[in-house]
C-alpha positions in Angstrom: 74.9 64.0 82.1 72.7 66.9 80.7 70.4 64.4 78.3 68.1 62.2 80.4 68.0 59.6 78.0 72.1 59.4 78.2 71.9 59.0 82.0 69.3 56.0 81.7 72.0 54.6 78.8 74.5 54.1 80.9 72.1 52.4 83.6 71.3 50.2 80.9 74.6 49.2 80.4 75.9 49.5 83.5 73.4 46.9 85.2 74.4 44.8 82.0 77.6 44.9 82.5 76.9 44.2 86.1 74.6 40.9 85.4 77.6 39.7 82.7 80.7 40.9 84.8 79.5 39.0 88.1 80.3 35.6 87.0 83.5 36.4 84.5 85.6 35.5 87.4 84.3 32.5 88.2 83.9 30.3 85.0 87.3 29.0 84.2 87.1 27.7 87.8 83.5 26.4 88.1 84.4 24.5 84.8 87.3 23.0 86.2 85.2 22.0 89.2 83.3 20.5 86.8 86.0 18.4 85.3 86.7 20.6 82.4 90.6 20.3 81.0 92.3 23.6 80.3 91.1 23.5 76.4 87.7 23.0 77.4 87.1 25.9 79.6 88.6 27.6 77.0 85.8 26.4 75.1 83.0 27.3 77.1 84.4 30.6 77.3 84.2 31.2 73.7 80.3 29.8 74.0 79.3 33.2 74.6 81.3 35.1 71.7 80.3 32.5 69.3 76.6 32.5 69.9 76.8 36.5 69.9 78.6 36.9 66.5 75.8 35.1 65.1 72.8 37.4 67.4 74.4 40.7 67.1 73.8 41.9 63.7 70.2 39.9 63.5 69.7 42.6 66.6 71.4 45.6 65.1 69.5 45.2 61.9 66.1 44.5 64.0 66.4 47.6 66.5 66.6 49.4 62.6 63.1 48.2 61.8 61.6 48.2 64.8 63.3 50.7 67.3 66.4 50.5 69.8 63.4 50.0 72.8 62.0 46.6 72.4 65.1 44.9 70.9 66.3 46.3 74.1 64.0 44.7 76.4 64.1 41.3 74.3 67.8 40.4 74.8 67.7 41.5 78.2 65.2 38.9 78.9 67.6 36.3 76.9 70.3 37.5 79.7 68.4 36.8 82.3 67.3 33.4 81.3 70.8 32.3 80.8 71.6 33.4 84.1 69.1 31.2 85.4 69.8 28.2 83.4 73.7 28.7 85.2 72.5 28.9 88.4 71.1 25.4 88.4 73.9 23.8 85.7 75.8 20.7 87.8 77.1 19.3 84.7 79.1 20.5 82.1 77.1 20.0 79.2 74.6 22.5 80.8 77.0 25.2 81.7 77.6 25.3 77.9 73.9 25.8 77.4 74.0 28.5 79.4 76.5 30.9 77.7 74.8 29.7 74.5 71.7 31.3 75.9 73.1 34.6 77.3 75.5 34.8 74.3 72.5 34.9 71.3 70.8 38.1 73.0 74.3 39.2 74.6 75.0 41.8 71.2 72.6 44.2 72.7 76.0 46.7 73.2 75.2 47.3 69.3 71.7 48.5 69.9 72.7 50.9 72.8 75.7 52.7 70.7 73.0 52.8 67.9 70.4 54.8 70.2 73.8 56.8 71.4 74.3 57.8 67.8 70.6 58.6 66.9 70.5 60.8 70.0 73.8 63.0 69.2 75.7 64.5 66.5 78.9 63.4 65.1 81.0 66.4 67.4 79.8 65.2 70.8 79.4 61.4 70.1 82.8 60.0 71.0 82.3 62.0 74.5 79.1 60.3 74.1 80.5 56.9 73.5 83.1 57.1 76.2 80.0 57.3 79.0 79.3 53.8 77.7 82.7 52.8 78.2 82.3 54.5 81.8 79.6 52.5 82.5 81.5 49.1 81.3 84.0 49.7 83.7 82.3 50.8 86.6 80.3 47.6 86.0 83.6 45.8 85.9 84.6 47.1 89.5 81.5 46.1 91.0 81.0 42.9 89.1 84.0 40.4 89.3 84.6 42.1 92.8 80.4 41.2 93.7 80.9 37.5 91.8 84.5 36.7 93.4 83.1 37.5 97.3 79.5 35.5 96.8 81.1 32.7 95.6 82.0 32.0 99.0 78.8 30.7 98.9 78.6 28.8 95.5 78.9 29.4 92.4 75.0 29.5 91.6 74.6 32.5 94.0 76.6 35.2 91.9 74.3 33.5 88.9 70.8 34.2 90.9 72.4 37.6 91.7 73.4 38.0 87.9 69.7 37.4 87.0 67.9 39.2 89.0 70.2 42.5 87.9 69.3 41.8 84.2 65.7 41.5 85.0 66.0 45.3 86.6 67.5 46.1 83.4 64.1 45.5 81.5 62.2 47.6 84.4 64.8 50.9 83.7 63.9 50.1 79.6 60.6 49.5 79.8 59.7 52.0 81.7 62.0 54.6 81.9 63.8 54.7 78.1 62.1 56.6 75.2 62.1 55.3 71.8 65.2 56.8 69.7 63.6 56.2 66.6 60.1 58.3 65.2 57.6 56.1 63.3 58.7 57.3 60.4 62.7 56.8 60.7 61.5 52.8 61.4 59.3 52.7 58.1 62.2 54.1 56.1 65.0 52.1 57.4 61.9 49.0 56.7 60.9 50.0 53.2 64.7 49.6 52.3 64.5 45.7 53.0 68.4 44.8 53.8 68.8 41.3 55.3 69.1 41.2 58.8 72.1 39.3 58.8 74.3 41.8 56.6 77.1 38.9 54.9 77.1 41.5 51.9 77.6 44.4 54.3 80.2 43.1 56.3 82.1 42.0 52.8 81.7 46.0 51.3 82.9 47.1 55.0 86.3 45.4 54.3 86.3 46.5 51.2 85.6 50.7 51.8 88.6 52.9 52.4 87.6 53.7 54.9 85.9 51.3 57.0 87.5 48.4 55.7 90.8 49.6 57.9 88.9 50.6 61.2 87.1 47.1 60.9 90.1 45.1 60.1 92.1 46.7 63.5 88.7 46.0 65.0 89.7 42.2 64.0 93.4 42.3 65.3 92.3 44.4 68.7 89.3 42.6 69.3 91.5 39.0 68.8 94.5 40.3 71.2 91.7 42.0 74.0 89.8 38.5 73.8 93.1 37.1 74.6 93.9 38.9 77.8 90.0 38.7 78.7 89.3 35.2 77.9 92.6 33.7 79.1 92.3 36.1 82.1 90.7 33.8 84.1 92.9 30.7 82.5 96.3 32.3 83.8 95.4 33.3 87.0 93.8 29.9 88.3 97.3 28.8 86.6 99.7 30.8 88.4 97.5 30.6 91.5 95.3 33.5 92.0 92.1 32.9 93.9 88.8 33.4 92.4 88.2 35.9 95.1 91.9 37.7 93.9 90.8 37.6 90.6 87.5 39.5 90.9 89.2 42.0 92.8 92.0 42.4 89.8 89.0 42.7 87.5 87.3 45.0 89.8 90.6 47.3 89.5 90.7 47.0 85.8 87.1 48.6 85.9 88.1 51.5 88.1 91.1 52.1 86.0 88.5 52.2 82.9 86.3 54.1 84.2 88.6 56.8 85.1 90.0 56.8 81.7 86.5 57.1 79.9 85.0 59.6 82.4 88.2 62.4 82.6 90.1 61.0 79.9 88.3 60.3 76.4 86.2 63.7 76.0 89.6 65.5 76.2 91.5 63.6 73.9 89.1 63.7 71.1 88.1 67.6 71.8 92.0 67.9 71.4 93.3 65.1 69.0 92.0 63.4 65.5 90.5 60.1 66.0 92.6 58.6 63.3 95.8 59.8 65.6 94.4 58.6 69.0 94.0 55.0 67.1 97.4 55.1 66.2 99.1 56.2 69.5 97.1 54.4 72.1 97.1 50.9 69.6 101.2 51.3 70.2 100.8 51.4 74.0 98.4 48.2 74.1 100.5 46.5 71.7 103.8 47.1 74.4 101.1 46.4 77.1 99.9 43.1 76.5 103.5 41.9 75.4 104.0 42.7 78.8 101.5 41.2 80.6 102.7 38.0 79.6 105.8 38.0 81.6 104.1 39.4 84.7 105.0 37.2 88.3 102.1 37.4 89.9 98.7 39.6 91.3 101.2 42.8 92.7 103.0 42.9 89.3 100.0 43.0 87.1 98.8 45.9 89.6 101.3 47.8 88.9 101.3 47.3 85.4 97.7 47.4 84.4 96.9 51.8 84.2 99.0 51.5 80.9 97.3 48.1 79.5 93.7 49.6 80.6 94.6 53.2 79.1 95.8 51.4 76.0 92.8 49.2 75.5 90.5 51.2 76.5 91.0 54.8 74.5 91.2 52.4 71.4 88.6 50.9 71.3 86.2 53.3 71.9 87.4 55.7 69.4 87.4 52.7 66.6 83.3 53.1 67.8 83.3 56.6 67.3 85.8 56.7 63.9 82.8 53.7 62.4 79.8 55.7 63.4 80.8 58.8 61.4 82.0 56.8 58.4 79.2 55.7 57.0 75.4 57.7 56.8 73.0 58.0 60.1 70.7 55.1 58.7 73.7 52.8 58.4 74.5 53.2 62.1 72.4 50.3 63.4 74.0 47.9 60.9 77.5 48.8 61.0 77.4 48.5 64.9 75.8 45.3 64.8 78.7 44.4 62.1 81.4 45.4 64.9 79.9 43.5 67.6 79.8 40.4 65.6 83.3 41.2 64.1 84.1 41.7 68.2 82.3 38.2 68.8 84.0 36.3 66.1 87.4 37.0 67.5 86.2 36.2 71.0 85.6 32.4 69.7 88.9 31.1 69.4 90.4 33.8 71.6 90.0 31.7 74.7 90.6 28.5 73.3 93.9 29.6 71.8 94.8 31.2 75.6 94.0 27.7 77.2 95.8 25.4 74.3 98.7 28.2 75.0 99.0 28.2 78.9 98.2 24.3 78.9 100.8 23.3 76.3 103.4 26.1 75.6 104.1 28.6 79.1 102.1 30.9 80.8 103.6 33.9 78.8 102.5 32.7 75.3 99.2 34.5 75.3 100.1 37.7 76.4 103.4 37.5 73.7 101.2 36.6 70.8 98.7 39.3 71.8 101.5 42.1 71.9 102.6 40.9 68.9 100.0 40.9 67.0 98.7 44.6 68.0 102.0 45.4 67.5 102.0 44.4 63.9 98.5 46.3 63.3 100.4 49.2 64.2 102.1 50.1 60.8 98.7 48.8 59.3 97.1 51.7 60.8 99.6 54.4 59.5 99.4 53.3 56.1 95.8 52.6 55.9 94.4 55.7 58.1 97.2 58.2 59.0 99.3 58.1 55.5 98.4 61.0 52.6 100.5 62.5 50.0 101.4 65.8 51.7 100.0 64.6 54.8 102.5 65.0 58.3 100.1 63.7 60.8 96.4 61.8 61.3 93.3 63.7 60.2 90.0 62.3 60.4 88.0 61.6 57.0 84.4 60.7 57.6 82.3 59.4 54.9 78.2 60.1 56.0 
């Protein structure tokens, strides 16, 4: 990475993704160690997407008025207290507190995309973007892989561990990350007064051409994802998989990632539209997660996850790209704030939905009705992004 600022980006996120990642393993089973029912640790897994959807666009709209930099350092500091508060949780009622904390400062992804976009033009910003995605899986190899082999030694050690990585988060911003913003770019975006939780915004998103579709596949993708990464957990305690198993599945998800974003997601875009790549690689996670749900066990899943994490993967991080060049530079902040709480909302009843499914219809269910419904955004997409009079195939149309 040529741009400092990039390379102390994806450390950011990285040892974020490293402090969150570490204990995603591990919940659905310390809450049934805890005496949670299947339906409940759905719930507390949909603590933290609940609680974000509501602190994501407050930080978005803040990291507008007063830089990307402290907002930064501020929810950092909420990640590492939640961390702390799960280390020493022995009831249930207290593990919920704990993703409510973490979950409130968790939308902080918003704020480093937004410095992303401040810091490069619209041509190299989806190579840009992709580093981030690099840097979330990469995180997810080391994370669930870290969290499934120290909770040999109980669950509040992969916490501790989980804390003390966020809290050398706010030492690489503090010290090391420049301010995206100038002085004067803060008092602009200020003097124009916009509430920082955008209802309005979000309601004229849905309603634009143009971002109204990307945000709405946002909705179905983000829904199906939080399916497979909510219920994750649910179904493999179910069928039998190990916490340590599972962290290592995890773990391979993030090296699969990270090889797509790193060797994969420059080329495409230098190459393809990003209207196209939407439409292509939603298709191949729609047939993915359909098939997840019929998968027998860990070696299966192995086998079958390049083409689920290629799917996912390209897909979502060119719906980032496509939203940052459709709407003006000042906008950025807000409308990525407005995708992470979309993200959030669909993470709520994600997990419970997985649980109720696996507890009271068949393992299978959630990975049918995720395939299914990705499958039905499909056509969605054509019409909405890809379909022109005298058009053959997808062309971009930016709106800034």
């Amino acid at each position: 990475m040529r741009d400092r600022r990039l390379a102390i980006i994806f450390s950011v996120v990285l040892v974020d993704m490293l402090s969150f990642s570490i204990v995603l393993p591990l919940l659905a089973y310390f809450a049934k160690d805890l005496g949670a029912t299947k339906l409940q640790a759905g719930m507390l897994l949909a603590m933290y997407p609940l609680w974000q959807f509501l602190g994501a666009p407050v930080l978005g709209r803040l990291s507008d008025r007063f830089g990307r930099r402290p907002i930064l350092i501020v929810s950092i500091f909420g990640t590492m207290v939640g961390f702390i508060v799960l280390g020493v949780a022995t009831s249930l009622g207290v593990l919920f507190v704990s993703r409510a904390v973490d979950g409130i400062t968790g939308g902080n992804i918003s704020v480093a995309q937004a410095y992303i976009a401040d810091i490069t033009d619209a041509k190299s910003r989806g190579k840009a973007l992709g580093m981030v995605g690099a840097a979330f899986g990469l995180g997810f190899i080391l994370g669930p892989a870290l969290g499934g082999l120290l909770s040999s030694f109980g669950y509040a050690v992969p916490a501790f561990v989980g804390a003390a990585l966020a809290g050398i988060n706010i030492l690489l911003v503090t010290f090391l990350l420049p301010e995206s913003l100038t002085a004067e770019d803060r008092a602009r975006l200020a003097a124009r007064k916009k509430p920082i939780f955008d209802w309005r915004g979000l309601a004229e998103g849905l309603r634009h051409p143009r971002v109204g579709p990307l945000l709405w596949i946002r909705v179905v993708v983000g829904f199906a994802f939080s399916i497979f990464e909510g219920g994750f957990s649910l179904w493999s305690e179910a069928i039998g998989i190990t916490q340590q198993t599972n962290g290592l599945i995890l773990a391979y998800v993030g090296v699969l990632s990270v090889i797509v974003q790193l060797f994969f997601i420059g080329r495409l875009t230098a190459r393809y539209s990003d209207d196209g790549l939407i439409l292509s690689f939603l298709s191949l996670a729609a047939v993915a997660l359909f098939g997840w749900g019929f998968m027998p066990g860990a070696w299966a899943l192995l086998a079958f996850m390049p083409a689920l994490s290629f799917g996912l993967a390209v897909t979502n991080t060119i719906l980032t790209s496509a939203l940052t060049k459709s709407v003006h530079h000042d906008e950025v902040g807000g409308i990525l704030g407005i995708q992470t709480s979309v993200q959030s909302l669909t993470r709520i009843p994600a997990p419970i939905v997985a649980g109720y499914l696996i507890g009271s219809v068949a393992v299978w269910a959630p990975g049918v009705l995720a395939g299914l419904l990705t499958a039905a955004a499909v056509p969605y997409a054509y019409r909405t992004l890809c379909w022109r009079p005298g058009q053959k195939a997808c062309t971009d149309e930016g709106l800034a």
